[in-house]
C-alpha positions as a printed Julia matrix, in Angstrom:
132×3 Matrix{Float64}:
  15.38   -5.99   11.16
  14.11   -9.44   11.46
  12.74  -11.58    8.31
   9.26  -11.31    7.49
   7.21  -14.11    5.83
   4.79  -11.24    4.17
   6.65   -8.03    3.46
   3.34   -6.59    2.28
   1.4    -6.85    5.57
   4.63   -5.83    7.22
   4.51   -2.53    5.45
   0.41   -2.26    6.08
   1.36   -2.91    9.85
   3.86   -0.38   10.24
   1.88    2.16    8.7
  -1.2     1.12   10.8
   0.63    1.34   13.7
   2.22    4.55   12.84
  -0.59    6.24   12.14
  -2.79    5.06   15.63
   1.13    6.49   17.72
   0.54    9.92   15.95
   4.0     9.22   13.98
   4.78   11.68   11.5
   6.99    9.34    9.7
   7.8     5.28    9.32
  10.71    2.86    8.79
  10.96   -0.21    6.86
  13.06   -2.34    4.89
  13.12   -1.17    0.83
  12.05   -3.55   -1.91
  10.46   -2.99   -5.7
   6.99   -3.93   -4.57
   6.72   -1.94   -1.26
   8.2     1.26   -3.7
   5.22    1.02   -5.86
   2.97    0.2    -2.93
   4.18    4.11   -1.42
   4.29    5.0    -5.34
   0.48    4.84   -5.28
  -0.19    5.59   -1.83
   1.61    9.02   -2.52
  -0.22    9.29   -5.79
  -3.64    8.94   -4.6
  -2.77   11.43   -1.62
  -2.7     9.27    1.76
   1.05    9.63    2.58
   2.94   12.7     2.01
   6.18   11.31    0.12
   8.62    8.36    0.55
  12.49    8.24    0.29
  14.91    5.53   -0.01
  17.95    5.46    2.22
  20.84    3.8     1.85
  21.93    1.3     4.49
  24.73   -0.68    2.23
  22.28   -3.67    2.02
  18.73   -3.43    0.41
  17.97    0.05    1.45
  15.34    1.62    4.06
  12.34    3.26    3.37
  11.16    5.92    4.93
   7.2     6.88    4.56
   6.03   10.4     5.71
   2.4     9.89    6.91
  -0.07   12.31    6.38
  -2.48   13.85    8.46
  -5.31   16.64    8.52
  -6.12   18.49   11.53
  -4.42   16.14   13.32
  -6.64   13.49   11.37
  -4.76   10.52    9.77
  -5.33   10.88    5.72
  -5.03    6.85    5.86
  -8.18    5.38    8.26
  -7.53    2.04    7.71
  -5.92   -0.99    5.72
  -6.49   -4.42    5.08
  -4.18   -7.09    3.45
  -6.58   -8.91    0.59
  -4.5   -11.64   -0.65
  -2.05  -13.17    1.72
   0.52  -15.96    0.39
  -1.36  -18.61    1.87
  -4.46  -17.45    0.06
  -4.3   -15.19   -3.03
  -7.02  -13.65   -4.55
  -7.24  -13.06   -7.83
 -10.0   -10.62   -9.71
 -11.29   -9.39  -13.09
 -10.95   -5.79  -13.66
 -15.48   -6.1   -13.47
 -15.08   -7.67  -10.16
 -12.66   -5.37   -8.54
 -14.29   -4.32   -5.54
 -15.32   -0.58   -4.98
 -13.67    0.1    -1.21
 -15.91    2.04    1.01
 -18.12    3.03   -2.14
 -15.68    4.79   -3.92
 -13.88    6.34   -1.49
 -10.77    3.86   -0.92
  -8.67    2.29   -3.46
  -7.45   -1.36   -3.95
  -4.27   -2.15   -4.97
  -4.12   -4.39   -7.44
  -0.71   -5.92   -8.83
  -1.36   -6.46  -12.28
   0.95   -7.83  -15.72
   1.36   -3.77  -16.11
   2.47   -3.49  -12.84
   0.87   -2.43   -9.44
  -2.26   -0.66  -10.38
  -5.4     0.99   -8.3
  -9.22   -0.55   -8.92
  -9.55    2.37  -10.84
  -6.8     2.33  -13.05
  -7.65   -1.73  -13.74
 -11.36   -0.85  -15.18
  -9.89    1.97  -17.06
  -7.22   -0.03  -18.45
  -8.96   -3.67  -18.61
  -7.06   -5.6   -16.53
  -7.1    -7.71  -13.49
  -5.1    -9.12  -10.96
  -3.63   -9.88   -7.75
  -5.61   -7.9    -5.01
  -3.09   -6.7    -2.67
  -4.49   -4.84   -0.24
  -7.52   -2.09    0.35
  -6.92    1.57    1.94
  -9.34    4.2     2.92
């Protein structure tokens, strides 16, 4: 695996390009943030699980993708903040992805958190990405 400057739009872009092949599953290097990136994506039902394998260094990740009648549960995903440009947001000024109907991730002093689970719990954040 080569380094990555952005290990977040890494992930996005293997699972983008996973899911326009047809893939059933997809690879990547393992890290804390990309586990509770899957940890939600799981949770709010766009990928069927995630497991960890062991390489003897950092680890692999492994994503199964989901898909409905051959349909892709995940139709697209954008990278919000980037680490040339983050962007920041109040939990009253998270946006509402495709009205309701996505989720933003949101990495937050709790921890990574959707839109929803910011204006629930008061708190804003990093916007990480969107996915609908």
């Amino acid at each position: 695996m080569s380094s990555v400057n952005d290990p977040i739009s890494d992930m996005l872009t293997r699972i983008r390009n996973a899911t326009m092949a047809g893939q059933r599953a997809v690879q990547m290097p393992a890290s804390k943030l990309r586990r509770e990136i899957a940890g939600i994506l799981v949770k709010q039902n766009f990928v069927e699980k995630f497991v960890i394998l062991d390489d003897g260094k950092q680890g692999l990740m492994k994503i199964l993708l989901r898909y409905t009648d051959g349909e892709p549960a995940i139709q697209g995903m954008v990278r919000v903040s980037s680490p040339g440009s983050r962007t920041y947001s109040k939990s009253v000024r998270l946006p509402k992805v495709k009205n309701g109907l996505g989720i933003a991730i949101v990495s937050t002093s709790k921890g990574v958190l959707t839109d929803f689970e910011c204006r629930e719990q008061r708190v804003g954040g990093e916007v990480l990405c969107k996915v609908w």
